[in-house]
ZAZA-954200 format. One line per 10 residues: for each residue z, y, x of N, C-alpha, C, O. Coordinates in Angstrom, 2 decimals, padded with zeros to 5 digits. Layout:
<atoms>
Z,Y,X,Z,Y,X,Z,Y,X,Z,Y,X  ...
</atoms>
This chain:
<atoms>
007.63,005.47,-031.28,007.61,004.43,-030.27,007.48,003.07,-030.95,008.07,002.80,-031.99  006.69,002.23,-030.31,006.60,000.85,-030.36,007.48,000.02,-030.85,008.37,-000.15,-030.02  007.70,-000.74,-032.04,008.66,-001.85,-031.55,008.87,-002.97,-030.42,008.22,-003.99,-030.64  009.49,-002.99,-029.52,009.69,-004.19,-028.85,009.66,-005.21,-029.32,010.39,-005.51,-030.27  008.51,-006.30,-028.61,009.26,-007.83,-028.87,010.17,-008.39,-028.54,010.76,-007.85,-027.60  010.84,-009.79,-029.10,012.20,-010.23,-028.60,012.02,-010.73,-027.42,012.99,-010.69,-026.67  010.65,-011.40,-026.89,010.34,-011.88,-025.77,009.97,-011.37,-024.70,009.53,-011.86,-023.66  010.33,-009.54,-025.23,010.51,-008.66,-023.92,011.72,-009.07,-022.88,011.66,-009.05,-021.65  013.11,-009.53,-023.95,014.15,-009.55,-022.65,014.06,-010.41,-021.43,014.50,-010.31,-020.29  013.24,-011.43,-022.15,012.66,-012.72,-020.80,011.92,-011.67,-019.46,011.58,-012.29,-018.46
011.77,-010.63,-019.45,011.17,-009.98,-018.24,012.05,-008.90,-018.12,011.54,-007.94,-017.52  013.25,-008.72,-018.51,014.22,-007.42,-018.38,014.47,-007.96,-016.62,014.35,-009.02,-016.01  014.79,-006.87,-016.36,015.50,-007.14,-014.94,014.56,-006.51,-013.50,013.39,-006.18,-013.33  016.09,-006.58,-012.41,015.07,-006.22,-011.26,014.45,-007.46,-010.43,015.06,-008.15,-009.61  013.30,-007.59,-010.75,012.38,-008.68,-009.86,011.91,-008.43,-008.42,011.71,-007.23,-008.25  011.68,-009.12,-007.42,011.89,-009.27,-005.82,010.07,-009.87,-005.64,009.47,-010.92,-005.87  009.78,-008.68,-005.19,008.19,-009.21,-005.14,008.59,-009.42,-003.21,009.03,-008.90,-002.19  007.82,-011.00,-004.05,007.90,-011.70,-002.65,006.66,-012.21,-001.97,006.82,-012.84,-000.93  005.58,-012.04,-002.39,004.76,-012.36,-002.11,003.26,-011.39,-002.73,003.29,-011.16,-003.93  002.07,-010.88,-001.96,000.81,-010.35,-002.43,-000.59,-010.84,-001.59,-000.65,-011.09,-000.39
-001.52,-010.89,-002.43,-002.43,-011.47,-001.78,-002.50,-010.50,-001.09,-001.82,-010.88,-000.14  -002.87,-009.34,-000.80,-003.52,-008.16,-000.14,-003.16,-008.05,001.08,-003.82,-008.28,002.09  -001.31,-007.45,000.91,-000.62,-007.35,002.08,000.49,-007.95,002.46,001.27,-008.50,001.68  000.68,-007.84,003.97,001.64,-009.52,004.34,002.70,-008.87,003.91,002.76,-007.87,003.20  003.74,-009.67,004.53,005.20,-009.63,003.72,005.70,-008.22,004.79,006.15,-007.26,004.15  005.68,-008.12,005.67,006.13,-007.44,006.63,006.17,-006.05,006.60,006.96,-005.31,007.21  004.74,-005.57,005.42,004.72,-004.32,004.70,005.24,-004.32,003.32,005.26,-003.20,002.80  005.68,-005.37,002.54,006.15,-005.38,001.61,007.18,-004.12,001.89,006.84,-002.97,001.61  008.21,-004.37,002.37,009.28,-003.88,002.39,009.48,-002.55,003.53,010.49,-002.44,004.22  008.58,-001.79,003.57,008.31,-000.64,004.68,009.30,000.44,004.17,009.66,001.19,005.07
009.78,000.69,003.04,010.18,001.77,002.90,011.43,001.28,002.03,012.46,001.95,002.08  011.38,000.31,001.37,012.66,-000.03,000.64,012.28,-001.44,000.31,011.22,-001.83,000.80  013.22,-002.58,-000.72,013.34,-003.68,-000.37,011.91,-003.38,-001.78,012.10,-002.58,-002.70  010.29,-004.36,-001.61,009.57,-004.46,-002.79,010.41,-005.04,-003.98,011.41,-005.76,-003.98  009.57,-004.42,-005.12,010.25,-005.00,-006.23,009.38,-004.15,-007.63,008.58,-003.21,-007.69  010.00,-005.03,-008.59,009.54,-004.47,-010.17,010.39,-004.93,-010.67,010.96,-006.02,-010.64  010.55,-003.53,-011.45,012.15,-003.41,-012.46,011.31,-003.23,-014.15,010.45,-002.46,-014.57  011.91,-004.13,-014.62,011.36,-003.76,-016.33,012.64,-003.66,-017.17,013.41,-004.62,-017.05  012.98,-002.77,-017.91,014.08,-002.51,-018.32,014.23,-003.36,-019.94,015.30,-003.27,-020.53  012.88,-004.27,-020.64,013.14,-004.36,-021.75,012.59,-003.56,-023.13,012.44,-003.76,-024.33
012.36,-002.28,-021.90,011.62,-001.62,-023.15,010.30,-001.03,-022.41,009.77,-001.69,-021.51  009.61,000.71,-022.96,008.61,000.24,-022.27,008.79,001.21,-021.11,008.16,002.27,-021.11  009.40,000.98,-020.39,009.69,001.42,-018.87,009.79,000.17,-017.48,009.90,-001.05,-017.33  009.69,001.07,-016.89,010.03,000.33,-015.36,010.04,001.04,-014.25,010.46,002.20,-014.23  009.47,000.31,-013.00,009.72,000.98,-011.80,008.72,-000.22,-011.08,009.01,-001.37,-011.40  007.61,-000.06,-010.18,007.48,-000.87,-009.06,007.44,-000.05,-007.73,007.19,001.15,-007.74  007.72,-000.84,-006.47,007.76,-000.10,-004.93,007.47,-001.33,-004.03,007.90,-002.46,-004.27  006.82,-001.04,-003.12,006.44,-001.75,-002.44,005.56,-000.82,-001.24,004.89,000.17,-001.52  005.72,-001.35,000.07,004.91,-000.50,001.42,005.45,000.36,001.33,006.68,000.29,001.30  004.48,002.11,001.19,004.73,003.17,001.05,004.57,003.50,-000.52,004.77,004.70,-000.71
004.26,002.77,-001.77,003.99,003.02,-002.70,005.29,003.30,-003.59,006.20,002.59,-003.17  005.71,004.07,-004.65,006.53,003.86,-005.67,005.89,004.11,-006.81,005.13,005.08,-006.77  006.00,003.20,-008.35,005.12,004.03,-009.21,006.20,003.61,-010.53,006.89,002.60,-010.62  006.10,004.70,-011.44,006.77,004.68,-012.77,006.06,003.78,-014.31,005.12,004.06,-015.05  006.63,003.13,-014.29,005.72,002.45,-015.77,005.74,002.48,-016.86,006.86,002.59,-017.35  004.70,002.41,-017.70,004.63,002.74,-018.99,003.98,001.17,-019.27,002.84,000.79,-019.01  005.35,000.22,-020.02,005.22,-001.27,-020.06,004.61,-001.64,-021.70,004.96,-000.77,-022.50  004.00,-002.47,-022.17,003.47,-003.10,-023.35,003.83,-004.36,-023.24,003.49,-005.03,-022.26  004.57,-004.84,-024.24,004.03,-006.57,-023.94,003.39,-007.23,-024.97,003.32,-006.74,-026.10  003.00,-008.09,-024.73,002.00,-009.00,-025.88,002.17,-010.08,-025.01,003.13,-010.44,-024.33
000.52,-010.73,-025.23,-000.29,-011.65,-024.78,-001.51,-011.90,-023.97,-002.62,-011.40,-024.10  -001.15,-012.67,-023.20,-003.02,-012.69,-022.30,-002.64,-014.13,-022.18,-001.56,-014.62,-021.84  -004.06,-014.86,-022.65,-004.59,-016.49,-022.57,-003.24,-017.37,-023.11,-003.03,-018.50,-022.67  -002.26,-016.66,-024.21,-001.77,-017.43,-025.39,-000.55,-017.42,-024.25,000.12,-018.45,-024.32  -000.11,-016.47,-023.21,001.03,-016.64,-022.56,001.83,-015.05,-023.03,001.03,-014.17,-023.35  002.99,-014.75,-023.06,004.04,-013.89,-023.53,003.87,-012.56,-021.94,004.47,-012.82,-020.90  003.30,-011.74,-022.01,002.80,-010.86,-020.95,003.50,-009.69,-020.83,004.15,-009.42,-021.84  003.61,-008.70,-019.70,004.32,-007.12,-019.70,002.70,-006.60,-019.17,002.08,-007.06,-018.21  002.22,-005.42,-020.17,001.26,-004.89,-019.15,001.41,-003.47,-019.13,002.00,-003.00,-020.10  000.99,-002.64,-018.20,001.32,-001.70,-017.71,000.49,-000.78,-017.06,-000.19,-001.18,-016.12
000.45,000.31,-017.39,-000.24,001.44,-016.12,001.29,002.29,-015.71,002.26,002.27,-016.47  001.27,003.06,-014.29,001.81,003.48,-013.56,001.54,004.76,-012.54,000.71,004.70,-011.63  002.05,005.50,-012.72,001.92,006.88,-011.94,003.04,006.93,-011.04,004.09,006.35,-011.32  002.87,007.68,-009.80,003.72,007.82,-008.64,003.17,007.82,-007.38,002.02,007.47,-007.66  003.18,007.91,-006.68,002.63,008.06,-004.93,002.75,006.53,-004.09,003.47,005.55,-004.28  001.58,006.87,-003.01,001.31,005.67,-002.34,001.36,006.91,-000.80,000.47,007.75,-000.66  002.54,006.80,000.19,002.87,007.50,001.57,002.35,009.20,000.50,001.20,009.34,000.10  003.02,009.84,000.34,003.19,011.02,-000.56,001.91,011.39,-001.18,001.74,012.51,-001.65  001.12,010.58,-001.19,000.00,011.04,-002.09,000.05,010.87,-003.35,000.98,010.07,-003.51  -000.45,011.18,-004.53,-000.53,011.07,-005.91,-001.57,009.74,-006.33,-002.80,009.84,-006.22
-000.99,008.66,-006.77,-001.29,007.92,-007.23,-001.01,007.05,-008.49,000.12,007.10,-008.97  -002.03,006.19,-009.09,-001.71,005.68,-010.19,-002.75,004.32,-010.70,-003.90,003.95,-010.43  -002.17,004.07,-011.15,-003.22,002.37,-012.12,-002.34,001.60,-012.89,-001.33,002.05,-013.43  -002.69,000.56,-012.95,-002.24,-000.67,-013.79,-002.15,-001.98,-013.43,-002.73,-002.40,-012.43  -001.22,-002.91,-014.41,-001.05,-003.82,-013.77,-000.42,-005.06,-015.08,-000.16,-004.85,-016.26  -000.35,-006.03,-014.48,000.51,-007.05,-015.40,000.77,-008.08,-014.85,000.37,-008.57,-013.79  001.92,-008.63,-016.07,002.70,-009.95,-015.07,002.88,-011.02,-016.02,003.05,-010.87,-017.23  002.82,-012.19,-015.34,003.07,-013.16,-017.03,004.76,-014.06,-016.54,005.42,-013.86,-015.52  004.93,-014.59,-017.15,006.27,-015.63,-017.10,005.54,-016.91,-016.84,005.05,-017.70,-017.64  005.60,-016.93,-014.85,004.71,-018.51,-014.40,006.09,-019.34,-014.25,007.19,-019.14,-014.77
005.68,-020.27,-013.39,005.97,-021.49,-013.05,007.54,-021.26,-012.63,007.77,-020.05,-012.54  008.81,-022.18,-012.32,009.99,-021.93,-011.58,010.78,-020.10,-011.82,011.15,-019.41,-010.87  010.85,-019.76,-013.01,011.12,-018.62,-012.96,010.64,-017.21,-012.90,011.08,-016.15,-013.37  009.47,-017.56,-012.08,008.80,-016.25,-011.55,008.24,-015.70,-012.33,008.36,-016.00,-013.52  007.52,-014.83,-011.96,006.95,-013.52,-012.25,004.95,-013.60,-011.81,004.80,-013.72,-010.59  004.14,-013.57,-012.27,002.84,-013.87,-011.35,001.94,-012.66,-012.75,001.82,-012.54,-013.97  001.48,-011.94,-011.25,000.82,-010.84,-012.08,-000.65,-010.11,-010.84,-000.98,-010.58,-009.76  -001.13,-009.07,-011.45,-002.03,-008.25,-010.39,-001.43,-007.24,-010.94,-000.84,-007.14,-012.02  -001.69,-006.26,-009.80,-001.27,-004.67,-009.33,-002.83,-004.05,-009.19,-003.63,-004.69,-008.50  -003.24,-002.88,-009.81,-004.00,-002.50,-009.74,-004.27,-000.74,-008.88,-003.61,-000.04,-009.64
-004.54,-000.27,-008.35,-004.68,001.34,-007.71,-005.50,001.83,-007.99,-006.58,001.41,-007.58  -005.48,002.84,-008.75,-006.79,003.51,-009.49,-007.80,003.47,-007.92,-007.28,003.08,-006.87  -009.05,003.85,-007.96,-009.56,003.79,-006.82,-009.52,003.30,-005.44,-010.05,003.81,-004.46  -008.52,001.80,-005.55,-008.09,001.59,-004.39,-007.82,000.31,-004.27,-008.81,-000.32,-004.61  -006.86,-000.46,-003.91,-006.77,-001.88,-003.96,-006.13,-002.53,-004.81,-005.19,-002.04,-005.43  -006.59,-003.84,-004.98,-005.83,-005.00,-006.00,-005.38,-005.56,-005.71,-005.78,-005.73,-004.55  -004.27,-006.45,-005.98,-003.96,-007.73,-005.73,-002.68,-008.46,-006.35,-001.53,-008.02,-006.30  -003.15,-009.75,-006.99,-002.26,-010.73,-006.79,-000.67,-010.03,-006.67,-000.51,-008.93,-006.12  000.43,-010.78,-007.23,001.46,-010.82,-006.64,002.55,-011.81,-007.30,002.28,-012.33,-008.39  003.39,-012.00,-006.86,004.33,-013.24,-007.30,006.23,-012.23,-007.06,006.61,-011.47,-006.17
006.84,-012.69,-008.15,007.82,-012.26,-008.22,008.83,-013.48,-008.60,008.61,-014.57,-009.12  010.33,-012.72,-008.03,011.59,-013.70,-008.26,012.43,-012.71,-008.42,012.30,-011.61,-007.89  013.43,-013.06,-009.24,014.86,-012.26,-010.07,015.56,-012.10,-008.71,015.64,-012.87,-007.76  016.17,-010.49,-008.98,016.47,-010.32,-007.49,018.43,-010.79,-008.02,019.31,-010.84,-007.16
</atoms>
């Protein structure tokens, strides 16, 4: 396994996706409260709508900023699904990344420390 960077712990935690371009807020939370959990190392968790997916996290860099990136397996309403995704350390705390669905939709999303 990988060594971790130290500037993984800056994204440890469970984050409160509060916002996606795609879908309104109202499906965010259809099945449980949305969110992305990064534990620090290279795991996680995101859920959101009907989706839950398991992560397999990297961090580095994208455009000279400290990044988590990720692909993810798990179901979208009990189907088998999976893709990728990443998040950088934006503005006021947050979290600002895209979510990717293998064959399916993208989008945008913005996160806050739950």
């Amino acid at each position: 396994m990988a060594k971790v960077p130290a500037f993984a712990k800056a994204f440890a935690g469970r984050w409160r996706i509060v916002g996606m371009d795609v879908w309104d807020n109202d499906f965010l939370d259809l099945v449980e409260e949305a969110h992305l959990t990064l534990t620090g190392e290279a795991d996680g968790e995101i859920a959101f709508g009907a989706l839950k997916g398991f992560l397999d996290v990297r961090y580095g860099s994208r455009d000279g900023a400290a990044c988590a990136e990720f692909s993810w397996e798990g179901n979208d309403d009990n189907d088998p699904a999976s893709g990728r995704g990443w998040v950088v350390l934006g503005t006021a705390g947050r979290l600002v990344g895209h979510f990717y669905i293998h064959d399916g939709d993208d989008s945008g999303f913005v996160c806050e420390r739950s």
